[in-house]
Residue frames as qw, qx, qy, qz and C-alpha x, y, z in Angstrom:
[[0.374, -0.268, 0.329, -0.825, 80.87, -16.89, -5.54],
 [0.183, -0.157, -0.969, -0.047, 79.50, -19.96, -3.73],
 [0.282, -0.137, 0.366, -0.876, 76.21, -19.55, -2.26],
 [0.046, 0.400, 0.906, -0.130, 72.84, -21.72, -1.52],
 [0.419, -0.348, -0.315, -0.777, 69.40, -21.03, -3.47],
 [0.764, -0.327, -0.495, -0.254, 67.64, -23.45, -1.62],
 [0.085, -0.739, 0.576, -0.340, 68.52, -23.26, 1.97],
 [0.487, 0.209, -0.847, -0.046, 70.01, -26.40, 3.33],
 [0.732, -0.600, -0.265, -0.188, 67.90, -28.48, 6.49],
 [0.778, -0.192, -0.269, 0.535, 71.61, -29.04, 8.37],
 [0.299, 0.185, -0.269, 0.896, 71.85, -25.02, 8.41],
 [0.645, -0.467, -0.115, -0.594, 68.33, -24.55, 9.64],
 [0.845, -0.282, -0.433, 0.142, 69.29, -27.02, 12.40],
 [0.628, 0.072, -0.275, 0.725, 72.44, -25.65, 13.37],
 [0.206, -0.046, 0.206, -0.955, 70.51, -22.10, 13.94],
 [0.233, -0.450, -0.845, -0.170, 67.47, -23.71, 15.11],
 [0.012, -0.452, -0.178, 0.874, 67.09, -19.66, 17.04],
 [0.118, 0.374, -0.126, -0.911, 66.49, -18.13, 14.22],
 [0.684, 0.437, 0.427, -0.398, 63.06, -18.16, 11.77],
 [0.468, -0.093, 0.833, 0.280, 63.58, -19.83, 8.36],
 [0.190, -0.322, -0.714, -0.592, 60.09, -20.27, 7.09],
 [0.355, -0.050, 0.393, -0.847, 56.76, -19.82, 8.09],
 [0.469, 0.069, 0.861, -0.186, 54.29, -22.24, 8.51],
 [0.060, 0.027, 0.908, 0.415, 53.41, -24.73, 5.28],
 [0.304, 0.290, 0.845, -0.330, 50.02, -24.74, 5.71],
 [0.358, 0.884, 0.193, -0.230, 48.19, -21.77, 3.40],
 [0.680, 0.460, 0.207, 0.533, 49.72, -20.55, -0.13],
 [0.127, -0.990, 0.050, 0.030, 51.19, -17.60, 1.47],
 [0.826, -0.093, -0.156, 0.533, 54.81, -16.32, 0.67],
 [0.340, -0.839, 0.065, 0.419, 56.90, -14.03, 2.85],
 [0.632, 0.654, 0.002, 0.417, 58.69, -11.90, 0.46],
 [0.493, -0.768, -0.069, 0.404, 61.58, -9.92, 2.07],
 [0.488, 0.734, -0.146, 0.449, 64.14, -6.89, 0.35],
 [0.665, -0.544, -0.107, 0.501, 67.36, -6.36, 2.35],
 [0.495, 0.014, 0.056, 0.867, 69.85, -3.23, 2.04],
 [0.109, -0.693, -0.555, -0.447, 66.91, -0.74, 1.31],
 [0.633, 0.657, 0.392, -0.115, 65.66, 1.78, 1.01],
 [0.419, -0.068, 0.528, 0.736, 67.36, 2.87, -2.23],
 [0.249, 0.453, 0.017, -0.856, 65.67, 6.17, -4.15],
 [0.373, 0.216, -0.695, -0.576, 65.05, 3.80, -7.44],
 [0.120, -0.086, -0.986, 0.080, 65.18, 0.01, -6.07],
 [0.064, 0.346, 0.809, -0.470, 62.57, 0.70, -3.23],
 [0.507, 0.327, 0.358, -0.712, 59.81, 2.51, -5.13],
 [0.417, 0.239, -0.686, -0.547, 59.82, 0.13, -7.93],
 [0.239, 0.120, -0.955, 0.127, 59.15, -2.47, -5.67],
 [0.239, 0.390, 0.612, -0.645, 56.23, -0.98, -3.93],
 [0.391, 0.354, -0.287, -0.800, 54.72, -0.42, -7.27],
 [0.417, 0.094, -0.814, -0.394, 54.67, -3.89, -7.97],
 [0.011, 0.177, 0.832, -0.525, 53.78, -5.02, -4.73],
 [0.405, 0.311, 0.372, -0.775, 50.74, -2.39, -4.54],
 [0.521, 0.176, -0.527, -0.648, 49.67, -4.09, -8.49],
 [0.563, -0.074, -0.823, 0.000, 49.41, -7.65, -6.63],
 [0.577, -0.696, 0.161, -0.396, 47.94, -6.01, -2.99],
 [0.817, -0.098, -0.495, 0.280, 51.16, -7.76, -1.68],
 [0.332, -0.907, 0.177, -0.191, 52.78, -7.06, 1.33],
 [0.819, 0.276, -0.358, 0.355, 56.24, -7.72, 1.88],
 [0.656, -0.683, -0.165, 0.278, 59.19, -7.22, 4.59],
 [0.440, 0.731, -0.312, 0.417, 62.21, -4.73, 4.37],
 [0.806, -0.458, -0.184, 0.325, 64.96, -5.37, 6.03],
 [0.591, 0.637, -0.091, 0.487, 66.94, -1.88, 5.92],
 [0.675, 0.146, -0.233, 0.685, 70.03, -0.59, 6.86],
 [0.366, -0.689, -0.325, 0.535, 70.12, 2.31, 9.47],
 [0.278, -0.470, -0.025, 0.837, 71.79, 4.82, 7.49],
 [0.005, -0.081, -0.467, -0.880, 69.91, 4.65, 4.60],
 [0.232, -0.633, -0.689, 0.265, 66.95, 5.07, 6.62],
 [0.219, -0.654, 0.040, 0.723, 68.43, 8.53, 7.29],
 [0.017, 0.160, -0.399, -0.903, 69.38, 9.32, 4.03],
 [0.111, -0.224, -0.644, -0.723, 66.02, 8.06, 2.65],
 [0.082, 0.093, 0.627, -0.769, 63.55, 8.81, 5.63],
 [0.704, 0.227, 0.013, -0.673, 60.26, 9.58, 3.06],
 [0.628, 0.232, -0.668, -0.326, 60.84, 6.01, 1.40],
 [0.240, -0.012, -0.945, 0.220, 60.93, 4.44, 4.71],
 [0.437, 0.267, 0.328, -0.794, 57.49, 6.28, 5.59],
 [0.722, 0.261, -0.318, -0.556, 55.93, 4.86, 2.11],
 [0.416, 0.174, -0.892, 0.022, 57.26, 1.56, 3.05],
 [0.001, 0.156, 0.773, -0.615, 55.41, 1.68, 6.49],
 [0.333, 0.305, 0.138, -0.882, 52.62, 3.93, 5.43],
 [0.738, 0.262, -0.475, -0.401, 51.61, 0.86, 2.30],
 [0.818, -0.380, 0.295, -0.315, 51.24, -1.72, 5.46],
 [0.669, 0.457, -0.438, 0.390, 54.89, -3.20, 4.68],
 [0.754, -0.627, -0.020, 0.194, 57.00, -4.50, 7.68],
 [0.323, 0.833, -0.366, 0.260, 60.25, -3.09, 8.08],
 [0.900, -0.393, 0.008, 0.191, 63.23, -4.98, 10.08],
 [0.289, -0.845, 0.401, 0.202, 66.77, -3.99, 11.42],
 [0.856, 0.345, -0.011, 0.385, 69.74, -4.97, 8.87],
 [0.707, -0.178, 0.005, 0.684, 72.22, -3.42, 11.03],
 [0.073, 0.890, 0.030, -0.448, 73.21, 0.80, 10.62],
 [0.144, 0.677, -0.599, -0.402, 76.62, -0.28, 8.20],
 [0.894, 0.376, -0.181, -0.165, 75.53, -3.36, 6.90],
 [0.234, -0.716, 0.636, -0.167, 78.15, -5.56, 9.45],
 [0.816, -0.056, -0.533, -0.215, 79.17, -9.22, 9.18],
 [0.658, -0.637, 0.121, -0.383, 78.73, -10.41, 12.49],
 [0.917, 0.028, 0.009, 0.398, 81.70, -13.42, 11.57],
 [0.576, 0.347, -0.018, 0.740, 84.00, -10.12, 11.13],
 [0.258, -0.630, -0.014, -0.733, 82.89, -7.58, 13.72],
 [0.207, -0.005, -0.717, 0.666, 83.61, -7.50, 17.46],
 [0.138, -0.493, -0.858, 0.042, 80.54, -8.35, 19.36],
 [0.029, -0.685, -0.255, 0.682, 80.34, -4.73, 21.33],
 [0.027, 0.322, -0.394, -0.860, 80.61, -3.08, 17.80],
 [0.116, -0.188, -0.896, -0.386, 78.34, -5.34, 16.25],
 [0.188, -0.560, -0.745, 0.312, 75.57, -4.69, 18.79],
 [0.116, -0.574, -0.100, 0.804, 76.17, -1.11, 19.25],
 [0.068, -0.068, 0.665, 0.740, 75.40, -0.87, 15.28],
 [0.230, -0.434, -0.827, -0.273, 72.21, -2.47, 15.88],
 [0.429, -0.495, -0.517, 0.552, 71.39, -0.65, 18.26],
 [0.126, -0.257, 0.251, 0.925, 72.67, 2.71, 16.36],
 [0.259, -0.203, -0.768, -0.549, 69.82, 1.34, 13.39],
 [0.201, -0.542, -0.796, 0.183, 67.01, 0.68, 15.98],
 [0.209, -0.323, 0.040, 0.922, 67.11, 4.64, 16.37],
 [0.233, 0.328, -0.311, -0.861, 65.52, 4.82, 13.19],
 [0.488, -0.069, -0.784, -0.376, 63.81, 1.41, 12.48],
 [0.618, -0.122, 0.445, -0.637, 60.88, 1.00, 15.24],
 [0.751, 0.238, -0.418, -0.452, 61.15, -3.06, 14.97],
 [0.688, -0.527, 0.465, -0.181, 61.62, -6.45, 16.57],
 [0.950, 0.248, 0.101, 0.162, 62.68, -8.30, 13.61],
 [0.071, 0.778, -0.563, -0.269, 66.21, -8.18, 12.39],
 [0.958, 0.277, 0.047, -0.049, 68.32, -9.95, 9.58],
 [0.538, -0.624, 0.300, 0.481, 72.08, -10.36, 9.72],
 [0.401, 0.844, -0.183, -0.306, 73.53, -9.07, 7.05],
 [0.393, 0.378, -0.831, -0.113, 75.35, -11.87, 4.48],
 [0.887, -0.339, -0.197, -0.245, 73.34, -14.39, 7.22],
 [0.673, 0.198, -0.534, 0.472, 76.60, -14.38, 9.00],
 [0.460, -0.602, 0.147, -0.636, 75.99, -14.15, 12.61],
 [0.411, 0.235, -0.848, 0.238, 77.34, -16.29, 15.87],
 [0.490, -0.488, -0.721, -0.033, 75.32, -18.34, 18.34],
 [0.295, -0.559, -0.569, 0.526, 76.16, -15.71, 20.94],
 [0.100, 0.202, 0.030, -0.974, 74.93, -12.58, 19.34],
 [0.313, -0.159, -0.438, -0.827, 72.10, -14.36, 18.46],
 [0.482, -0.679, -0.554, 0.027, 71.07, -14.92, 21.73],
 [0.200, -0.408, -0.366, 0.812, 72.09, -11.82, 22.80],
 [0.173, -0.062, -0.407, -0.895, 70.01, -10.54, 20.35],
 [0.456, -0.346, -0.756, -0.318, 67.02, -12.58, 21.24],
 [0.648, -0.342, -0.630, 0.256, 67.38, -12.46, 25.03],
 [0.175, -0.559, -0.151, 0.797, 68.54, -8.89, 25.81],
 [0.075, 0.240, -0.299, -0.921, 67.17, -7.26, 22.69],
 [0.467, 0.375, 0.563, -0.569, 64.25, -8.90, 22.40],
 [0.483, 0.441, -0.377, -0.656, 64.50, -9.30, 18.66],
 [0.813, 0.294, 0.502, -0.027, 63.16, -12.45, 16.50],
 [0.248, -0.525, 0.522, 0.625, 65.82, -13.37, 14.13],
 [0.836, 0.454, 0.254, -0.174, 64.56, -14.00, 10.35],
 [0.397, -0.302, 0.788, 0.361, 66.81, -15.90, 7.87],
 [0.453, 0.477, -0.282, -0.699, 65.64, -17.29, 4.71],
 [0.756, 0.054, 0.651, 0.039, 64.76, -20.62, 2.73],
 [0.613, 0.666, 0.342, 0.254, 64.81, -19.22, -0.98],
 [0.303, -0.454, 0.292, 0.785, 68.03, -16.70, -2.45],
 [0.570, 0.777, 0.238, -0.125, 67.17, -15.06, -5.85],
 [0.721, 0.015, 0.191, 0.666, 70.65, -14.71, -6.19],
 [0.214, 0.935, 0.281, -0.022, 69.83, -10.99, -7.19],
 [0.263, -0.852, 0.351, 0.285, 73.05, -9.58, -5.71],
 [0.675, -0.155, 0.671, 0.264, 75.02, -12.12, -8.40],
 [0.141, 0.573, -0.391, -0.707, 76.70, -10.12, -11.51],
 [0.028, 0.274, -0.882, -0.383, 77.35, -13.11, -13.32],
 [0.182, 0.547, 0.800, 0.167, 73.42, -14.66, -13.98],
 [0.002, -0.261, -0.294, -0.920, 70.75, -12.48, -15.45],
 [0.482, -0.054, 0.481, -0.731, 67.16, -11.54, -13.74],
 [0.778, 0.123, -0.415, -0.456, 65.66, -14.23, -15.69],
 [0.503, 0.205, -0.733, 0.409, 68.25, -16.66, -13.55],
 [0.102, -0.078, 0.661, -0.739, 67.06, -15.14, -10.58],
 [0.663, 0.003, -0.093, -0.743, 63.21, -15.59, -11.28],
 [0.851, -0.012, -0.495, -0.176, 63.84, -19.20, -12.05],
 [0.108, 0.301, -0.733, 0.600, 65.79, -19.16, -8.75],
 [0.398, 0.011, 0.322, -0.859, 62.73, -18.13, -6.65],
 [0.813, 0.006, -0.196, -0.549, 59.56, -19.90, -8.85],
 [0.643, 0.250, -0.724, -0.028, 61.82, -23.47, -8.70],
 [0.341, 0.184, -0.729, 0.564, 62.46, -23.26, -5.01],
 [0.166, -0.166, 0.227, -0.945, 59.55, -21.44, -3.55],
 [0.344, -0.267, -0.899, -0.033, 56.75, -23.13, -1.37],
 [0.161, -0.780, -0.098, -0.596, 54.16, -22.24, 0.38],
 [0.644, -0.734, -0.041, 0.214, 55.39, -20.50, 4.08],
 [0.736, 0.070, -0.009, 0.673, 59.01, -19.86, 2.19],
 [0.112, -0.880, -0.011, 0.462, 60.52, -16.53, 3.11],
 [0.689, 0.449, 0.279, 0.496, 62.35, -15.38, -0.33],
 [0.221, -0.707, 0.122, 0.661, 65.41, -12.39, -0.17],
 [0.408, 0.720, 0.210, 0.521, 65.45, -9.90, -2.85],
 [0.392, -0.288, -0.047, 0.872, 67.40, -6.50, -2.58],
 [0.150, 0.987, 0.064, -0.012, 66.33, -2.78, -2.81],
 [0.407, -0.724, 0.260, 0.492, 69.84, -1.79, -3.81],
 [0.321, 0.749, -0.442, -0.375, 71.82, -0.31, -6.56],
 [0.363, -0.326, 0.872, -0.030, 73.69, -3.90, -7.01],
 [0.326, 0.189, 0.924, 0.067, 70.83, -6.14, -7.65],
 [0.412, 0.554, 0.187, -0.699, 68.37, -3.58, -9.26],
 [0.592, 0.417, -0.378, -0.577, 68.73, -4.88, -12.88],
 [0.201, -0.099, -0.959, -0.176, 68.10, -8.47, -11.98],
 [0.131, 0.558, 0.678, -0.461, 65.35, -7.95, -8.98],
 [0.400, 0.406, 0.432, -0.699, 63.37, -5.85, -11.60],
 [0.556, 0.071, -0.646, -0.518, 63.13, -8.30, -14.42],
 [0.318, -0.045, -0.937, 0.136, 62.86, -10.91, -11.62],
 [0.220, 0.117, 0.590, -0.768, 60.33, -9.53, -9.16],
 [0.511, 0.244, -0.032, -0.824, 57.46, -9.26, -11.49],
 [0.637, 0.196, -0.697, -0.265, 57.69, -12.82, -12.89],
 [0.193, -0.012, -0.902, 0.386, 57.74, -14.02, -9.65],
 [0.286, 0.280, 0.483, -0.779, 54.80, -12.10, -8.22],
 [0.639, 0.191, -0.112, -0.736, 52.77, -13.08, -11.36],
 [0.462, 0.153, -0.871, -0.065, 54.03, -16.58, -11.97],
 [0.031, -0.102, -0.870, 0.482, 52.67, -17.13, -7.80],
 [0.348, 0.165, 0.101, -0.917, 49.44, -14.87, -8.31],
 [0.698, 0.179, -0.396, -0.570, 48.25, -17.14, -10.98],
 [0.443, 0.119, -0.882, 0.111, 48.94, -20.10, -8.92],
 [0.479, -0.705, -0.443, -0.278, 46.65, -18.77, -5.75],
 [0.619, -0.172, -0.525, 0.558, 49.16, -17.62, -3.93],
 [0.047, -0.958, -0.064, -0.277, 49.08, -14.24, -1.61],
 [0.443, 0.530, -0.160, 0.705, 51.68, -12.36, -0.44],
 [0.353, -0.893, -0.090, -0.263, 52.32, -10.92, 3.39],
 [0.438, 0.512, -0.599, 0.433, 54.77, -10.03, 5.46],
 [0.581, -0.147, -0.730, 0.329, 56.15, -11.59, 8.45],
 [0.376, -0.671, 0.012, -0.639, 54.40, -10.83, 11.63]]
């Protein structure tokens, strides 16, 4: 499995649409959880969050919206942003545009938001200006992977993923999902305390 901790400057160019980072100036980083919510994942995560008064982004899926509906209230309701990740979790490189849209679209239903994240970051210059332009959404991407979703390291791997790479403005993907749950919750907490004690705070993208 080949993937990039650290995203590279030559794919931030190439999608020079979509948001990366946020601005360098103040020790602030933009945590974000994709696939969510997830009956376990997602209230562990607000637990930690609420121990460090962080705020963070969720990027979930439409249907488990539905299935979890009270977890996406406690996400909103504990001043957490929430962003479309699509209703079936689609890769926009494998999905006919009209389907692809219509998906999003299906998700929006249930997720009252302007952000959205493709799902695997695989997404083509023209759905992501039809996304921008007729849907009005602001696309977020990432600069830091934790690698969470990635059998083969351990959460200890993923922590040092995150602490090595992470600056301040960096937007950093963890997962609420069955998958990554036993790395993202040895890794979350080391991260949030490892930054805490450094001065950082914690908010989500606005």
């Amino acid at each position: 499995m080949f993937y990039f901790i650290k995203t590279p400057w030559i794919l931030k160019k190439i999608y020079a649409k979509c948001i990366w980072n946020m601005p360098r100036e103040k020790k602030i980083i933009y945590l974000t959880f994709d696939d969510g919510p997830h009956p376990v994942a997602t209230p562990f995560i607000l637990d930690e969050l609420k121990k460090y008064s962080a705020k963070a982004t969720f990027f979930c899926i439409g249907k488990n919206v539905v299935e979890h509906h009270d977890l996406y209230r406690r996400i909103i309701a504990e001043g957490h942003r929430v962003g479309n990740h699509t209703h079936h979790h689609l890769n926009g490189w494998k999905t006919t545009d009209q389907k692809y849209f219509d998906d999003i679209r299906q998700a929006a239903k249930y997720i009252d938001s302007n952000l959205y994240r493709p799902p695997y970051g695989r997404i083509s210059h023209f759905q992501i200006n039809n996304l921008k332009n007729s849907l009005g959404y602001h696309i977020v991407m990432w600069d830091v992977l934790s690698a969470d979703f990635d059998r083969n390291i351990n959460g200890d791997r993923c922590a040092i993923n995150v602490i090595a790479n992470t600056k301040p403005g960096s937007i950093v993907i963890f997962h609420d999902s069955e998958k990554a749950y036993d790395r993202m919750r040895v890794a979350l907490p080391k991260v949030l305390g490892h930054f805490s004690e450094q001065g950082y705070n914690f908010e989500a993208i606005h």
